[in-house]
C-alpha positions in Angstrom: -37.0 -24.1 -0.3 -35.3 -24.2 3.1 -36.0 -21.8 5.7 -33.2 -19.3 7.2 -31.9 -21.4 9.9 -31.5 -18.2 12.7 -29.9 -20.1 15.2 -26.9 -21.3 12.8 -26.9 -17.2 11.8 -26.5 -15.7 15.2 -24.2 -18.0 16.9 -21.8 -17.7 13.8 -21.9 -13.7 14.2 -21.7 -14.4 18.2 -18.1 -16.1 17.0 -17.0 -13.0 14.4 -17.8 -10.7 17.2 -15.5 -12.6 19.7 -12.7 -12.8 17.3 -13.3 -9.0 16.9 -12.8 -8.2 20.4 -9.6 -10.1 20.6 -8.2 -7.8 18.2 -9.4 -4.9 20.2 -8.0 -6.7 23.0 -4.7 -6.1 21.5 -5.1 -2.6 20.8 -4.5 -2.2 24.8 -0.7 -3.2 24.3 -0.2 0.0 22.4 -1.9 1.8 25.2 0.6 0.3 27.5 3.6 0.6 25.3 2.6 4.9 24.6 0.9 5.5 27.9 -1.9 7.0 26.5 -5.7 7.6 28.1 -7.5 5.2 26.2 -7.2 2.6 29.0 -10.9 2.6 29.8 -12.4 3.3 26.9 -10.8 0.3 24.7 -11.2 -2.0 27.8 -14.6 -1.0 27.5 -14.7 -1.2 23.7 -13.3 -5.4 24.3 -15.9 -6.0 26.6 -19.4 -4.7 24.9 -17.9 -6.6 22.0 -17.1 -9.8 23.8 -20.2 -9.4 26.0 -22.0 -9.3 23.0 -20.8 -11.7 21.0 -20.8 -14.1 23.9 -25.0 -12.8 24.4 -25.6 -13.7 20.5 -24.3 -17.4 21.1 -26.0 -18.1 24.0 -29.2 -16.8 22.6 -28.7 -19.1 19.8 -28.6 -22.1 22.1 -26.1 -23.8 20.4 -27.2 -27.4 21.9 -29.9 -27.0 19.3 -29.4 -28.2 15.6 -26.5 -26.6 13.7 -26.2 -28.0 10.9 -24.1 -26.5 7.8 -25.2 -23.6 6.5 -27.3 -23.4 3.4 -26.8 -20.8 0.4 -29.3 -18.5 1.9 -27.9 -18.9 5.6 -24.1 -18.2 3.8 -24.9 -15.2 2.0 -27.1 -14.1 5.5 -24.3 -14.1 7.5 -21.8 -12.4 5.4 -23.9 -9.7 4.8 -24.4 -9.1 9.0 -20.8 -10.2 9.3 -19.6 -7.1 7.5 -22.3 -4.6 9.6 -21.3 -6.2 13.0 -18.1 -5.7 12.6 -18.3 -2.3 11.5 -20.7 -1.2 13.8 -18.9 -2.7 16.9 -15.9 -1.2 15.3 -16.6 2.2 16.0 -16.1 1.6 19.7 -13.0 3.0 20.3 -13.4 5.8 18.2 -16.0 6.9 19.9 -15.2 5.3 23.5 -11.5 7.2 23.2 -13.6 10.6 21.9 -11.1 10.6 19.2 -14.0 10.7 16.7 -16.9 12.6 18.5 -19.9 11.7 16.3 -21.2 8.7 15.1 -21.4 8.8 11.7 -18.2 9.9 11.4 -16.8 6.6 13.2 -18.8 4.4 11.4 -17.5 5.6 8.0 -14.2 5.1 9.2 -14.9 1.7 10.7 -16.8 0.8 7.3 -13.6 2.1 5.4 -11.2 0.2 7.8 -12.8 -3.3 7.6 -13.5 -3.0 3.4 -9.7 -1.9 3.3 -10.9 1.1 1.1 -8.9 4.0 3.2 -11.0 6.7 2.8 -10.9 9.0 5.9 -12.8 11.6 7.4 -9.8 12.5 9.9 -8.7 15.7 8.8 -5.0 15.5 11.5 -4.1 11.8 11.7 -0.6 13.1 13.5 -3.1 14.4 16.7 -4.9 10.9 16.8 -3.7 8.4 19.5 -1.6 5.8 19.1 -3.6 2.9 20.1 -6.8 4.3 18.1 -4.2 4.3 15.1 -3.2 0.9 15.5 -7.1 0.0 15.8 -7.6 1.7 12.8 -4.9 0.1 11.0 -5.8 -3.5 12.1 -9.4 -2.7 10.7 -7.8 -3.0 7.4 -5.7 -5.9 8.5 -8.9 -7.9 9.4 -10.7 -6.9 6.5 -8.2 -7.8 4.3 -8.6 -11.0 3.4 -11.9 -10.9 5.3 -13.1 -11.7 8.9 -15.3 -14.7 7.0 -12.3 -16.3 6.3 -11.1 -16.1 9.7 -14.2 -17.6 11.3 -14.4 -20.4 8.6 -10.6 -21.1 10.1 -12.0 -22.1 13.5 -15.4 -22.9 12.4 -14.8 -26.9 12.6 -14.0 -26.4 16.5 -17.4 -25.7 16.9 -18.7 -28.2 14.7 -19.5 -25.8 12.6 -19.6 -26.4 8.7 -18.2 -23.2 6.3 -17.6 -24.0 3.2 -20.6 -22.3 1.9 -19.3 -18.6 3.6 -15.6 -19.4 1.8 -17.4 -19.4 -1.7 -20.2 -16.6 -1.0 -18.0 -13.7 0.3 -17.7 -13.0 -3.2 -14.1 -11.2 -3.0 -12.4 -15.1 -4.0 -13.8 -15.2 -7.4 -10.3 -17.5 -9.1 -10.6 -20.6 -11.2 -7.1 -21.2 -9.6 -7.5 -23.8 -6.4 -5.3 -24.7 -3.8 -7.0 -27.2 -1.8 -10.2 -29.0 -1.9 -10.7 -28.1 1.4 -11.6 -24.8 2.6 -9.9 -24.9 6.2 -6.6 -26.1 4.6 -7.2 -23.4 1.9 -7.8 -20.5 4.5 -4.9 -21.7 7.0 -2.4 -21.0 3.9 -3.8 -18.0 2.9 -3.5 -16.7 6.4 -0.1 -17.9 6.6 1.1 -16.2 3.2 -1.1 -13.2 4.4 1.1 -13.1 7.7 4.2 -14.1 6.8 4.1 -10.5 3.9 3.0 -8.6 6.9 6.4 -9.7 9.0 8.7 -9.2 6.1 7.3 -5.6 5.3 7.5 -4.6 8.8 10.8 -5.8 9.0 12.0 -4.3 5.9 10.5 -0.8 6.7 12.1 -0.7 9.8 15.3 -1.6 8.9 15.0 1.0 6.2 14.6 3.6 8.9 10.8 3.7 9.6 9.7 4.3 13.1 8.6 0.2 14.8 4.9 1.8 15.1 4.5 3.3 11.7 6.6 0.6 9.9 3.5 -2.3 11.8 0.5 0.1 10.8 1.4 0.8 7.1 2.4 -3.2 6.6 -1.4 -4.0 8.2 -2.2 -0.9 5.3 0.0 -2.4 2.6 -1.0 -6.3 3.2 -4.6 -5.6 3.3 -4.6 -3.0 0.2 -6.2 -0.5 3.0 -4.0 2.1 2.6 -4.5 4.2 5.9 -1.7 5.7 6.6 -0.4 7.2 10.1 0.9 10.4 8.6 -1.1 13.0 7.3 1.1 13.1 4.0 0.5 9.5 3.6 4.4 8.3 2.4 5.2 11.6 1.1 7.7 12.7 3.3 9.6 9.0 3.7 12.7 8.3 1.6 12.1 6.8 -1.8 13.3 3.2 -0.1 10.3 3.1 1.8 8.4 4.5 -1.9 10.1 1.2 -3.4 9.4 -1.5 -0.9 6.2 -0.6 -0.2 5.3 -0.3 -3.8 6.7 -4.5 -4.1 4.2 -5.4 -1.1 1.4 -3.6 -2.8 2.1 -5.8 -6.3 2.4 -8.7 -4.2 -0.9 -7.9 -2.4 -2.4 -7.9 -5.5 -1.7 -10.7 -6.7 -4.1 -13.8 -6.3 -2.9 -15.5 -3.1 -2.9 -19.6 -4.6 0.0 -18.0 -7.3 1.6 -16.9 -3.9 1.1 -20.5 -2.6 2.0 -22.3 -6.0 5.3 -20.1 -6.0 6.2 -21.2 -2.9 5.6 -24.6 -3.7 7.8 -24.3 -6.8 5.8 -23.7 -9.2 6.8 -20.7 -10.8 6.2 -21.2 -14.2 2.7 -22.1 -13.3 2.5 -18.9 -11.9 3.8 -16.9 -14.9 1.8 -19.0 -17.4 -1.7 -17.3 -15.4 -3.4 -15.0 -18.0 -4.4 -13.0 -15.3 -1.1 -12.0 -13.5 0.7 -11.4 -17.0 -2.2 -9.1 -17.7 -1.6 -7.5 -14.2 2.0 -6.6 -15.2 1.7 -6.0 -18.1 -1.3 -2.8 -17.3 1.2 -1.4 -14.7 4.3 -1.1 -16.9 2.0 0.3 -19.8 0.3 3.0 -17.3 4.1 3.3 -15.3 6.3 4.3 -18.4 3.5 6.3 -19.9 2.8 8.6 -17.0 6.3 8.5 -16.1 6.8 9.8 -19.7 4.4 12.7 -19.2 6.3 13.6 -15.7 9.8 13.8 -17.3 8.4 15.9 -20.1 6.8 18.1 -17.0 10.2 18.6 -16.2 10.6 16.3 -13.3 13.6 13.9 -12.9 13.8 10.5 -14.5 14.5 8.3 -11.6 11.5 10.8 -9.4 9.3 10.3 -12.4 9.7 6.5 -12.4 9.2 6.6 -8.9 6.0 8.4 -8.3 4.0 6.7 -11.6 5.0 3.3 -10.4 4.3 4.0 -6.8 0.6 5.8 -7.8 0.1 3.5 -10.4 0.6 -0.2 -8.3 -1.2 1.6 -5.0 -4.2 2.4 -7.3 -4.5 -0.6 -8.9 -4.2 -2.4 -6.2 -7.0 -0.2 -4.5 -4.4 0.5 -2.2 -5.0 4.2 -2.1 -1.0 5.0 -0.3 0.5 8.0 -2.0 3.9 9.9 -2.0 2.9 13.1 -4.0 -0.8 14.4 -5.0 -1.0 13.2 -8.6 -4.0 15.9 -8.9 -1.0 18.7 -9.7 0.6 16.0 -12.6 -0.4 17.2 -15.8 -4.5 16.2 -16.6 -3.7 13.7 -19.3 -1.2 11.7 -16.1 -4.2 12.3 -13.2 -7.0 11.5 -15.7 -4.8 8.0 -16.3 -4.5 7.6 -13.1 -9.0 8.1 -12.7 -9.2 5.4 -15.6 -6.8 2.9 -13.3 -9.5 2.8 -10.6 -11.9 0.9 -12.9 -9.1 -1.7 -12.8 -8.6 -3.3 -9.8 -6.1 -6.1 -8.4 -6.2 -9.8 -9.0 -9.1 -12.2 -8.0 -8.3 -13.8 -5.1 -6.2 -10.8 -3.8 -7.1 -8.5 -0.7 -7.4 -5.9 -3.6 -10.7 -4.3 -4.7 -11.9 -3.1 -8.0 -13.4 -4.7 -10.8 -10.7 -6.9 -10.7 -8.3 -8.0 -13.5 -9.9 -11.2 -14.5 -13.2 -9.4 -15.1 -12.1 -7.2 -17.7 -9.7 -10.2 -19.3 -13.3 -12.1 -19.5 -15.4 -9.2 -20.9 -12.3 -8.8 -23.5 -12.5 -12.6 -24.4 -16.2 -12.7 -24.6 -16.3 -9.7 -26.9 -13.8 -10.9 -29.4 -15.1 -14.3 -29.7 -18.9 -12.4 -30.1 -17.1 -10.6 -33.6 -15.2 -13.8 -34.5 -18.5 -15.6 -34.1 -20.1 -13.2 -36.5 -17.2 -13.0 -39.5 -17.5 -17.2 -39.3 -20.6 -18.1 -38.2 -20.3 -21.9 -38.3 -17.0 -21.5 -36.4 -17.3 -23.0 -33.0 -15.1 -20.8 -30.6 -14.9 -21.6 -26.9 -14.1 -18.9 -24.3 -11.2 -20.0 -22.5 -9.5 -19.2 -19.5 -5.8 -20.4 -18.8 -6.6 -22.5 -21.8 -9.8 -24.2 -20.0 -12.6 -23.5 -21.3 -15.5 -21.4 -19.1 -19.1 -22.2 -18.6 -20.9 -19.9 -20.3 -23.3 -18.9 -17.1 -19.9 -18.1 -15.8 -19.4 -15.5 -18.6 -22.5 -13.9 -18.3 -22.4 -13.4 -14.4 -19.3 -11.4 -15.5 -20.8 -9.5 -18.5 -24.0 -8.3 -15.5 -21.2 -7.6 -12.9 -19.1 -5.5 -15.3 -22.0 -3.8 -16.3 -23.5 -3.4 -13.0 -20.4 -2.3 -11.4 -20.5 0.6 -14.3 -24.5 1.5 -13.6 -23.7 1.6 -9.9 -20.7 3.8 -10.7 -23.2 6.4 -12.7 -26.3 6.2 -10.2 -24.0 6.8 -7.7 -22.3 9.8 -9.1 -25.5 11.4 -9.3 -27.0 10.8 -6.0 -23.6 12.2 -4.7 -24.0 15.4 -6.7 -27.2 15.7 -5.1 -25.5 15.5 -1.8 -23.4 19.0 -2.4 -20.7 17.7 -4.4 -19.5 19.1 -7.7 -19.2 16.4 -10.5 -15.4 15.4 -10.3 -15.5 14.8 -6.7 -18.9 13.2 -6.9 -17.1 10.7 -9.5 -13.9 10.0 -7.3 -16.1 9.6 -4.3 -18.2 7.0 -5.9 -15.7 4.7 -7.9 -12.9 5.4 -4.7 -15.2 3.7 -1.9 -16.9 1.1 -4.8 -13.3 -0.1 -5.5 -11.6 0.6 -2.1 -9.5 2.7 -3.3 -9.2 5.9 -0.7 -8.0 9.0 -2.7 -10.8 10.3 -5.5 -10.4 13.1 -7.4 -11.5 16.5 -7.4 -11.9 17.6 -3.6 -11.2 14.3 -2.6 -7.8 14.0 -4.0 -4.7 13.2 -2.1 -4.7 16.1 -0.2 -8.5 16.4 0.8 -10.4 14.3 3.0 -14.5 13.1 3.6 -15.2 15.1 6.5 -17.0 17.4 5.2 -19.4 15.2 3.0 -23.1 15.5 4.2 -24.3 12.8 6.7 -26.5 11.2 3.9 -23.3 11.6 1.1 -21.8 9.7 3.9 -24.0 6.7 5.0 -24.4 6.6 1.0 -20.7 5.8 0.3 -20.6 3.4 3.3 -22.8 1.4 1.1 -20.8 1.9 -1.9 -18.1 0.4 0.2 -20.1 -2.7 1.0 -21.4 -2.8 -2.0 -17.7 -3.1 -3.3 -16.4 -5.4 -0.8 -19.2 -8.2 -0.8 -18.9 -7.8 -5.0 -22.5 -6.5 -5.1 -24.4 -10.3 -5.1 -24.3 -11.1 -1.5 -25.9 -7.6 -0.8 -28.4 -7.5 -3.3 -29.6 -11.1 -3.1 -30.1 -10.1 0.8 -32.3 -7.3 0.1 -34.5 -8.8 -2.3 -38.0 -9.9 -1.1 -37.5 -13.4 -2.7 -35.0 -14.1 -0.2 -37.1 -14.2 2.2 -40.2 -16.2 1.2 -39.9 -19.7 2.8 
């Protein structure tokens, strides 16, 4: 087996870390714009991070041998991608003394950067602009990954990243755009841009403030769902309800149907098992909670409104949300818990299980009982009518079920913590999907500040746990990783 080659490793994160502080880098514009105080303090924020990320390639003497990375130097660097990042993210926060402690900006960092919106900020309104549009380009960074970013000027350094595109983990698709990865990652980024412009552009037209209209498309795009108001979309027209509730569907949807739409292949598009399954779980879970609202007594057109808004912005694992669905009637919210399990399309920015998971796990099961009424029958397990690998099946049957154990464990280490059972659930499966909103305490209208410093470093993992898909974490921590 080959050895960890280090020097590859640490001149790649040397390279994420420079990107990183370019973004910061821009968050001084906003300071200029607002004329706020956070001159220094982001200034100072772009240089530790470009200091440092300049220190990690030099250390890594890049006129050595850098050849393409190997499985176990792929799955390394995503892994310390993700906690870089994160870690260097909370620079502002705490630079700015906008959040004072630490763990307190690194939750938010972690929950920017895995686009799961969960806050501890209990005022957004008092925050700063520039540390709100750091905070919302977090999630714009993360959404489709700051991998996929570096892999997109990788070959400038002579770098080789194929490996990194395939063992992020959050582009599991048997739909392919390209055979190469750079001309892969340049459309998605280009798709992923060009629904960031069109939002903004809609939203302000629609009468949304230039400032809050940018940070809730980076939210929207990126299925983040941090929001610059402290009532989320609440208090915004329904417009803004209805065109933010189209970019969330369309951010959940794998990005090659994006492409292969745009190419003219729409009927390709609807023919994907996946995205029919997609609609088809939102206008089930819409018309039935909207049912339950208009028997409530709420109006037909508000009751259409606020089951599809919840209902695409929590599959999605967007987490946005224009009323507290914790005061619907407990047969609507408890619909609205079971959602979360769900999750967007593969090859989305979106969280979750993810749709084709559970399609899969359906498939598998039925053919298992048709296998056993006719058991000379040969039955493949077919996906967009090709037929899957069977080692491909079972890595989803132990995710699924993995994804469900995590889900338990975690609820009961997070009861431990101080939390009472509902809010130890919505805690647990909000930050494993990257959601934002839980239930219980955690609802809508509560917050994570005052979760205990362990419950807290605890559902930072969940949330990396969630974003890396569980297999580029755990195959990092084992010992057999390791062994040369």
């Amino acid at each position: 087996m080959k050895i960890i080659n280090f020097r590859l490793v640490f001149h790649t994160l040397g390279i994420v870390l420079l990107f990183e502080s370019v973004f910061v880098l821009l968050s001084l514009l906003v300071t200029f714009i607002y004329h706020t105080n956070n001159f220094i303090p982001i200034l100072s924020s772009f240089i530790i991070t470009a200091a440092s990320g300049g220190l990690i390639i030099q250390f890594a003497d890049r006129k050595k041998s850098l050849k393409e990375a190997t499985i176990r130097d792929s799955f390394l660097i995503v892994c310390l991608s993700w906690v870089l990042i994160s870690f260097f993210g909370t620079l502002p926060y705490l630079l700015s003394g906008e959040i004072s402690s630490f763990v307190n900006a690194y939750f938010e960092s972690v929950s920017g950067f895995t686009t799961t919106g969960s806050s501890i900020l209990t005022n957004v309104e008092i925050i700063s602009k520039d540390i709100l549009f750091w905070r919302s380009e977090t999630h714009w960074i993360g959404g489709m990954g700051i991998i996929l970013l570096a892999i997109a000027i990788l070959p400038f350094f002579n770098l080789g990243g194929h490996r990194l595109f395939s063992s992020e983990g959050s582009n599991v698709s048997f739909e392919k755009i390209k055979p190469k990865v750079l001309s892969t990652v340049k459309r998605i980024w280009l798709i992923y841009i060009a629904l960031t412009l069109a939002e903004i552009i809609l939203l302000t037209f629609s009468g949304m403030d230039l400032f809050d209209s940018i940070c809730h498309s980076f939210s929207t795009i990126a299925t983040g769902g941090f929001s610059t108001k402290n009532t989320s979309l609440a208090l915004y027209p329904p417009v803004i309800h209805y065109i933010v509730t189209v970019f969330m569907f369309l951010a959940g949807i794998n990005f090659a149907l994006h492409y292969f739409a745009l190419r003219g292949g729409i009927s390709r598009v609807f023919r994907n098992e996946e995205l029919r399954l997609y609609i088809l779980i939102i206008l089930i879970a819409t018309l039935t909670i909207a049912f339950i609202l208009i028997k409530h007594g709420d109006g037909y057109e508000k009751s259409f409104r606020d089951s599809l808004f919840q209902v695409v912005s929590i599959i999605t694992c967007t987490g946005f949300t224009n009323t507290d669905y914790l005061q619907w009637p407990v047969h609507a919210w408890v619909l609205i818990f079971f959602i979360m399990f769900v999750g967007g399309c593969a090859g989305s920015a979106a969280g979750g299980i993810k749709i084709i998971r559970h399609l899969i796990v359906f498939k598998t099961i039925r053919n298992n009982i048709a296998r056993l009424l006719n058991p000379n029958r040969v039955i493949l397990l077919k996906y967009n009518n090709k037929p899957i690998e069977q080692g491909a099946a079972n890595s989803i049957m132990a995710y699924f079920f993995m994804y469900l154990f995590t889900f338990v464990f975690g609820s009961v280490v997070m009861v431990f913590s101080g939390l009472d059972l509902h809010s130890s659930m919505g805690s647990v499966i909000t930050t494993l999907g990257g959601i934002g909103p839980g239930i219980g305490s955690l609802g809508p209208a509560g917050n994570f500040h005052d979760i205990s410093v362990f419950g807290k470093y605890f559902l930072c993992l969940m949330m990396m746990l969630g974003r890396l898909e569980f297999y580029s974490l755990l195959i990092v921590i084992m010992p057999g990783f390791w062994r040369l």
